[in-house]
Every structure is written in structure tokens, then in C-alpha cells.
MIZA-551429 format. One record per residue (C-alpha): x, y, z; residue in one letter. Coordinates in steps of 0.1 Angstrom, whole numbers, plus 5000, padded with zeros to 4 digits. Example, Ala and Ser with C-alpha at 12.3 -4.5 7.8 and 13.67 -1.06 7.14 Angstrom:
2
512349555078a 513749895071s 
//
This chain:
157
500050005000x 500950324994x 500850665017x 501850965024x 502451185049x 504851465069x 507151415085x 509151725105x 507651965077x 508851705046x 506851545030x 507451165026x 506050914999x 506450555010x 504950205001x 504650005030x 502849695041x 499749705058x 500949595096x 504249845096x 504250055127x 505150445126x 508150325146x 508650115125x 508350355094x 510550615114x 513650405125x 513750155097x 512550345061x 513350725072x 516350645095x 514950865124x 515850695157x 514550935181x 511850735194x 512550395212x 511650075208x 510849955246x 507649775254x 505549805227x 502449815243x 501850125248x 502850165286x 506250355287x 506850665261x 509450555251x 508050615215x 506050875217x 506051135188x 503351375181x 500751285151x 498551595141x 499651775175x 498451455195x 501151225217x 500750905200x 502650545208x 504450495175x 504550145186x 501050035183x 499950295161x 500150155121x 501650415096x 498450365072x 496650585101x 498950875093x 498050925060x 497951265052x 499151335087x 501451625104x 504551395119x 507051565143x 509551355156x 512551515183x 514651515153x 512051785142x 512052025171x 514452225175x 515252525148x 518152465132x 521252475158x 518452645186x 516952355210x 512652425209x 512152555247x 511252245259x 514452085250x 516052385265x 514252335294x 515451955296x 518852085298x 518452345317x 516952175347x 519151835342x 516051645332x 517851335321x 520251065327x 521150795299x 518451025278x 516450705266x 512950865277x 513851175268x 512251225234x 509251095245x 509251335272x 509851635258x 506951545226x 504751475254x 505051755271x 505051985237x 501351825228x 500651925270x 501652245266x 500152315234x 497252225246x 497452405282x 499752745281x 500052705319x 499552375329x 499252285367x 501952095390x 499151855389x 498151865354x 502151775342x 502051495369x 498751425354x 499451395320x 503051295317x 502050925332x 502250745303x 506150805301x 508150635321x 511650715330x 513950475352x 516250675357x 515550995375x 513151085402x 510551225378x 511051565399x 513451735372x 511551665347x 508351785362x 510452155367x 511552125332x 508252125320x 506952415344x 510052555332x 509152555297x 505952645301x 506852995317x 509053045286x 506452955263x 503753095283x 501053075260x 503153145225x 502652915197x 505252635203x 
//
């Protein structure tokens, strides 16, 4: 089968087969390995990417279900040589250790705070639960992302 779709503003022509996973389509056919392969079931974020604005699991998600879709992948973010604000923040605050949750993070908490300028302590806990990280204490992330949100406050991110 045949789609298309963009992908961190490109647009991309593929033929696929029917059961291919965005992951899949991401790592394997465009050679972008921001988001990880971890459970796929759907429980960690590892591979979350955003799909029309929307955190999605590119693990269970097929690629025929982006057709005609907005992509962003991490490797999409940031403006040239100039980290997006949330991956700014990330830094900033030390919100990461091996950095293998990371992109899934920071997409997460882009489609968060795209859809709630300033988001609640709460609302970040809230929301972010879907991504897990094993390695840090979820707390630096957590500022990170009320970090970012004061520098985005309510701007088009």
C-alpha cells in the first residue's frame, strides 16, 4: 500500500505493508531513531512522537493511520542549531540521565503544553503518566516542563 504523509515539515511518499508500525516507518525506512523501541504496548513513552499535535505510541499505532498526517519526531523540534524551549528546558533543569525517555518526554509534554499554556503541578503529573523514565526521580523533569511552560507561556510552540 501506498501513503503519504509529513514528516518534521517533509513530506514523505512510502509504500509499506499493511501491519508496519510508525516506529517502524520512522527507524527503519526514514532512519529517524528518536523514538525507542521499549515495550510496545503502549505503557512506557518511550516512543511517543506527536501525530496531528496529539502524543501517540508509535508502537501500536500502524503508519496507514497517518495518512495525510502532520509527523514531528524530536529530530523535528528544535530550529536549526536552537533546541525548541522544551528541549531547552530538559537541559536546563538536568531532566535526564542515559536520555532514553527523553524524546518521548519532551513530545509529550510539547502536545501538554500546546494544549494548556500553563499547565498545573498536577496537570504535568497528570498527563505525563504514560512516560516512564527509570532513571531519575521524575522531579526534574516535572520543573523542566513548568519550566518550559513559563518560557512559552502561551506562545505558539
Amino acid at each position: 500500500m501506498s501513503i503519504q504523509l509529513t514528516v518534521n515539515g517533509r513530506q514523505v511518499s512510502l509504500d509499506i505493508p499493511p501491519q508496519l508500525t510508525l516506529l517502524d516507518l520512522l527507524r527503519d525506512r526514514l532512519s529517524l531513531k528518536g523514538a525507542k523501541r521499549s515495550c510496545d504496548l503502549q505503557v512506557c513513552g518511550a516512543c511517543t512522537i506527536l501525530v496531528n499535535g496529539m502524543a501517540v505510541s508509535a508502537c501500536t499505532y500502524l503508519s496507514y493511520e497517518a495518512r495525510g498526517a502532520e509527523v514531528l519526531t524530536i529530530e523535528g523540534m528544535a530550529d536549526g542549531n536552537t533546541l525548541h524551549p522544551i528541549q531547552q528546558a530538559f537541559v536546563d533543569n538536568g531532566a535526564f540521565q542515559c536520555g532514553f525517555c527523553t524524546p518521548g518526554m519532551i513530545l509529550a509534554a510539547k502536545s501538554l503544553l500546546d494544549e494548556v499554556s500553563w499547565p498545573s503541578e498536577e496537570k504535568v503529573k497528570e498527563y505525563m503518566q504514560g512516560n516512564i523514565c527509570r532513571c531519575t526521580g521524575y522531579r526534574k523533569i516535572l520543573e523542566a516542563i513548568l519550566d518550559a511552560a513559563g518560557k512559552i507561556g502561551g506562545q505558539a510552540s
